[in-house]
ZATI-374778 format. One record per residue: residue number from 0; x, y, z of N, C-alpha, C in turn. Coordinates in nm, 3 decimals. Example, Ala and Ser with C-alpha at 12.3 -4.5 7.8 and 13.67 -1.06 7.14 Angstrom:
   num     neast    nnorth       nup    caeast   canorth      caup     ceast    cnorth       cup
     0     1.319    -0.569     0.780     1.230    -0.450     0.780     1.320    -0.330     0.780
     1     1.285    -0.225     0.708     1.367    -0.106     0.714     1.290     0.003     0.787
//
This chain:
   num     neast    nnorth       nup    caeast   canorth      caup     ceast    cnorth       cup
     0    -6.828     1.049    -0.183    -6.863     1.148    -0.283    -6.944     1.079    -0.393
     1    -7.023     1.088    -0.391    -7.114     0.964    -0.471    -7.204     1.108    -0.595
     2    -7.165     1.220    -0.604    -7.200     1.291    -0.663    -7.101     1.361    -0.764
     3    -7.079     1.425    -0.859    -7.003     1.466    -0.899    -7.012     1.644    -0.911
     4    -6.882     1.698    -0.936    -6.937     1.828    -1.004    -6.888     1.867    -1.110
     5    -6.914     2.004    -1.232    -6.862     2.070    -1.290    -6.764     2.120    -1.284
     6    -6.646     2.186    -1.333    -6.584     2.300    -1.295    -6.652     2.423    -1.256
     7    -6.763     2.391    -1.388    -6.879     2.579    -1.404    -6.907     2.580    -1.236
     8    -6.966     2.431    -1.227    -7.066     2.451    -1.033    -6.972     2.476    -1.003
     9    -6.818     2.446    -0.966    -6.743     2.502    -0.846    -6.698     2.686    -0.831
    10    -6.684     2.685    -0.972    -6.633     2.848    -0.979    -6.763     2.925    -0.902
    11    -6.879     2.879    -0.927    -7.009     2.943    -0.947    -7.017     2.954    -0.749
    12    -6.989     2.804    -0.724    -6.992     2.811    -0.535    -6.910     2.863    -0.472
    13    -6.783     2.900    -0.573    -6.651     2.972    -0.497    -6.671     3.117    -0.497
    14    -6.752     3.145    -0.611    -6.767     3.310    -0.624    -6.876     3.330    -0.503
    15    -6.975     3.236    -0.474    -7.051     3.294    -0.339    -7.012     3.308    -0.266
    16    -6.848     3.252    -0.213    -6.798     3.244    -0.092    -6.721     3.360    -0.078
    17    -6.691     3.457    -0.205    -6.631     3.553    -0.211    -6.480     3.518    -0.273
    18    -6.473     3.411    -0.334    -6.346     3.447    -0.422    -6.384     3.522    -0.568
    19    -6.316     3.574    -0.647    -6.358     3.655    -0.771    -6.211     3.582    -0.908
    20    -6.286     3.573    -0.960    -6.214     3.534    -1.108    -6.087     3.615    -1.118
    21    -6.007     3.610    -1.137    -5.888     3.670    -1.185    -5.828     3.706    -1.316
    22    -5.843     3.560    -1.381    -5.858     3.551    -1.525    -5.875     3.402    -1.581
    23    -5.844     3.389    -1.689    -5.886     3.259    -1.753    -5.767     3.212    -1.790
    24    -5.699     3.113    -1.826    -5.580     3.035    -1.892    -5.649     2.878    -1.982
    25    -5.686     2.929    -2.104    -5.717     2.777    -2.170    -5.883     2.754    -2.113
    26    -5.864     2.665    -2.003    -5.969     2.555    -1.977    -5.985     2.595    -1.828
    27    -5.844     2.657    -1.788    -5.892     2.700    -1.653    -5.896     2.824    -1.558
    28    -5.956     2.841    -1.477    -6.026     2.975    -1.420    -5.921     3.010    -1.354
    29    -5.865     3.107    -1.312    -5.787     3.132    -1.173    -5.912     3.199    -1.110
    30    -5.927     3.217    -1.003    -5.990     3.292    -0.898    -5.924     3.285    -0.727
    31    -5.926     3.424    -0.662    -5.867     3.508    -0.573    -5.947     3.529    -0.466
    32    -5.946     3.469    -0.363    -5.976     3.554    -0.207    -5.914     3.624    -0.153
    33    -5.958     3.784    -0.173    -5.888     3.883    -0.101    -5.890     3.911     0.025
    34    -5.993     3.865     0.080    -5.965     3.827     0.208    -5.877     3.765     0.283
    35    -5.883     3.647     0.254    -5.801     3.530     0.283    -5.664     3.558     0.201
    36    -5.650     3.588     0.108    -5.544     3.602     0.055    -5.535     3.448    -0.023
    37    -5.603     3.405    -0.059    -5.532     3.268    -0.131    -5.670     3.258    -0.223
    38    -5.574     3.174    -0.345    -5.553     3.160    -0.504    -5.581     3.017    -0.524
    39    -5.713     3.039    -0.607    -5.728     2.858    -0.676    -5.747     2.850    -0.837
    40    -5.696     2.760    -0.833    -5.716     2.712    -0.991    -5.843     2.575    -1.022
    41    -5.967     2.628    -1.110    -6.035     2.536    -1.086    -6.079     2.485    -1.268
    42    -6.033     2.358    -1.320    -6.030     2.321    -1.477    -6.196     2.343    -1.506
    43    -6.254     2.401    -1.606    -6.388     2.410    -1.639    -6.382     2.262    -1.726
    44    -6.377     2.157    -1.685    -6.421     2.044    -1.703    -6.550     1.998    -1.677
    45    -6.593     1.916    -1.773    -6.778     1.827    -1.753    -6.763     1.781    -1.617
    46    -6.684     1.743    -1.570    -6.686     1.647    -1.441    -6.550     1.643    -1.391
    47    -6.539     1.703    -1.288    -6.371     1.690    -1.196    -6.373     1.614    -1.169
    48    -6.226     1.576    -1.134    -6.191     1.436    -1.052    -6.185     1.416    -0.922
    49    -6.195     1.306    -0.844    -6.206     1.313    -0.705    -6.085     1.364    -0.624
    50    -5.991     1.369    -0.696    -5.847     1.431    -0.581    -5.864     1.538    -0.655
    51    -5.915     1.598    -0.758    -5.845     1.750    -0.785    -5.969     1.844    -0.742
    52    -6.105     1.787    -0.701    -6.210     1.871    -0.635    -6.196     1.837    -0.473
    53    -6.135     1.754    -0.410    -6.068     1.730    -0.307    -5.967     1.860    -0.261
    54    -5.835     1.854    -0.312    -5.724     1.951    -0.318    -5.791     2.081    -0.344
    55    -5.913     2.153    -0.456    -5.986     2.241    -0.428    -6.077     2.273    -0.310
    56    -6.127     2.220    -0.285    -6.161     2.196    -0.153    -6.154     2.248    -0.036
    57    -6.025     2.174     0.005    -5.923     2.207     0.119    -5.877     2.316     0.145
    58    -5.814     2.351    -0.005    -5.770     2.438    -0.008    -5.801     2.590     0.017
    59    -5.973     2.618    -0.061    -6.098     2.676    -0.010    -6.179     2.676     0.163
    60    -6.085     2.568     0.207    -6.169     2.556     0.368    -6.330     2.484     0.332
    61    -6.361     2.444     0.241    -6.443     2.406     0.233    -6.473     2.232     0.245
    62    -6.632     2.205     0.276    -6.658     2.056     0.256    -6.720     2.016     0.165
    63    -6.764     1.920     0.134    -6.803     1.852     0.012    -6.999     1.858     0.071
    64    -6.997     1.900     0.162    -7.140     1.909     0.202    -7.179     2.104     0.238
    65    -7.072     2.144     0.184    -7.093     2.314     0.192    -7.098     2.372     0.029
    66    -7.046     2.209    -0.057    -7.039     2.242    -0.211    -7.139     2.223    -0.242
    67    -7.197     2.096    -0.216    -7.349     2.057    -0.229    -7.482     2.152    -0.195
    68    -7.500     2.242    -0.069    -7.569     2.346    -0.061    -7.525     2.494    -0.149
    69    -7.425     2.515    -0.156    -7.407     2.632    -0.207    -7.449     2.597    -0.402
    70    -7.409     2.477    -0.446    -7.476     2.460    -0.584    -7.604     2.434    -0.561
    71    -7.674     2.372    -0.445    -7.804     2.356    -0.444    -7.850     2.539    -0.415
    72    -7.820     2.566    -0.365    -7.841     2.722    -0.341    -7.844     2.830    -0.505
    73    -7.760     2.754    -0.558    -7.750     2.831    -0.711    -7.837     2.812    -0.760
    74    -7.907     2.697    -0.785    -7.993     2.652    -0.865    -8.112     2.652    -0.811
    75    -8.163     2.651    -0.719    -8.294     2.726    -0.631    -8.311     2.898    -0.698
    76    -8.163     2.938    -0.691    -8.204     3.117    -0.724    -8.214     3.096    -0.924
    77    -8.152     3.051    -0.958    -8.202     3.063    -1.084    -8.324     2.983    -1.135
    78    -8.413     2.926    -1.073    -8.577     2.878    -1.100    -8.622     2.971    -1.017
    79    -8.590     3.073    -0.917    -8.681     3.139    -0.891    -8.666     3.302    -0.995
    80    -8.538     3.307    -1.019    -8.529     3.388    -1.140    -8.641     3.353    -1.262
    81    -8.635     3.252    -1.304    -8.701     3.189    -1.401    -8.874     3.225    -1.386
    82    -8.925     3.198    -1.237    -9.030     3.220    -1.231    -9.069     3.352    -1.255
    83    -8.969     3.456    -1.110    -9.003     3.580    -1.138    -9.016     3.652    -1.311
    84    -8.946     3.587    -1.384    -8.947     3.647    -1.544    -9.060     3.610    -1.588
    85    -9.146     3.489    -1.568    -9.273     3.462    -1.654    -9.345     3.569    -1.552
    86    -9.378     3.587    -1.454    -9.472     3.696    -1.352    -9.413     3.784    -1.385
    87    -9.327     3.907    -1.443    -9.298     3.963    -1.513    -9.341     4.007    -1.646
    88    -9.354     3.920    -1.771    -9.417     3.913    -1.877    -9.535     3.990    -1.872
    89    -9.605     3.935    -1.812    -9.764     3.969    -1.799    -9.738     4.120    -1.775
    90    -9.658     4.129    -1.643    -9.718     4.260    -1.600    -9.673     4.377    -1.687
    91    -9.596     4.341    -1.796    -9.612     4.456    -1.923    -9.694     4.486    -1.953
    92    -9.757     4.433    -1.953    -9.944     4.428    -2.067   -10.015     4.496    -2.004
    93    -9.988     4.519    -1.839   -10.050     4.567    -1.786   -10.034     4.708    -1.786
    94   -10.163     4.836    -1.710   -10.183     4.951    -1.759   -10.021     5.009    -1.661
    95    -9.979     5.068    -1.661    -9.822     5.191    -1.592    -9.855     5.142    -1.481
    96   -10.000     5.219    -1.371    -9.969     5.195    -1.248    -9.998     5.045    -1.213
    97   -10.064     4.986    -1.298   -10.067     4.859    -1.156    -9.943     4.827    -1.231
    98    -9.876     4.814    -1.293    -9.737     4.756    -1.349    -9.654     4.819    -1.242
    99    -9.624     4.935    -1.216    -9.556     4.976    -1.090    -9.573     4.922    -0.997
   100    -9.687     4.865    -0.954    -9.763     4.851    -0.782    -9.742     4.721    -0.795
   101    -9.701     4.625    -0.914    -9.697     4.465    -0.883    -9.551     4.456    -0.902
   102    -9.493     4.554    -0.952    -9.329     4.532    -0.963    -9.297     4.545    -0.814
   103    -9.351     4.671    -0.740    -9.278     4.656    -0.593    -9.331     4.557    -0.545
   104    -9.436     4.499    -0.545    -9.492     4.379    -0.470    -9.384     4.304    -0.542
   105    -9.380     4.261    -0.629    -9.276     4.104    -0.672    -9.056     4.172    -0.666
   106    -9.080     4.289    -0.616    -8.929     4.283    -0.605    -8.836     4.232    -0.504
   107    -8.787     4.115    -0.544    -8.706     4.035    -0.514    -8.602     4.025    -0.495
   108    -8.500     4.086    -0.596    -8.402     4.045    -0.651    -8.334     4.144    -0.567
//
């Protein structure tokens, strides 16, 4: 594990996988797979530790190379968010219809 993560990145890769927040306590998140039926607790710490993003983990069915794409996956969609908003800008300025006709061309999201 020569990388580290957030708490924020893990909640953020757990919610893609379909667990959902439950609530908050202090510093840390609970979040729920209703599917699966099982419950993690993940500390919104700068940097987890190697057995307690381990034990998250596992516990999730997940690998440390499915955490790595799914935060690389986060952060790909928010620079392309980023882009789509400056190509956006402009097309205010522009007259109603081509502002319509470049919004369906650039809809993305």
């Amino acid at each position: 594990m020569s990388r580290t993560f957030s708490g924020k990145e893990v909640v953020k890769a757990l919610r893609r996988t379909g667990y959902v927040v439950d609530h908050q306590r202090g510093s840390h998140i609970f979040l729920h797979n209703l599917e699966q039926n099982i419950s993690l607790i993940v500390p919104l710490h700068k940097e987890l530790k190697k057995g307690t993003l381990h034990a998250i983990l596992t516990r999730a069915g997940l690998t440390i190379e499915d955490l790595k794409e799914l935060v690389l996956a986060s952060k790909i969609l928010l620079e392309l968010r980023e882009v789509l908003k400056a190509i956006r800008e402009p097309l205010n300025k522009l007259s109603s219809s081509h502002s319509v006709l470049m919004a369906r061309f650039l809809d993305m999201e």
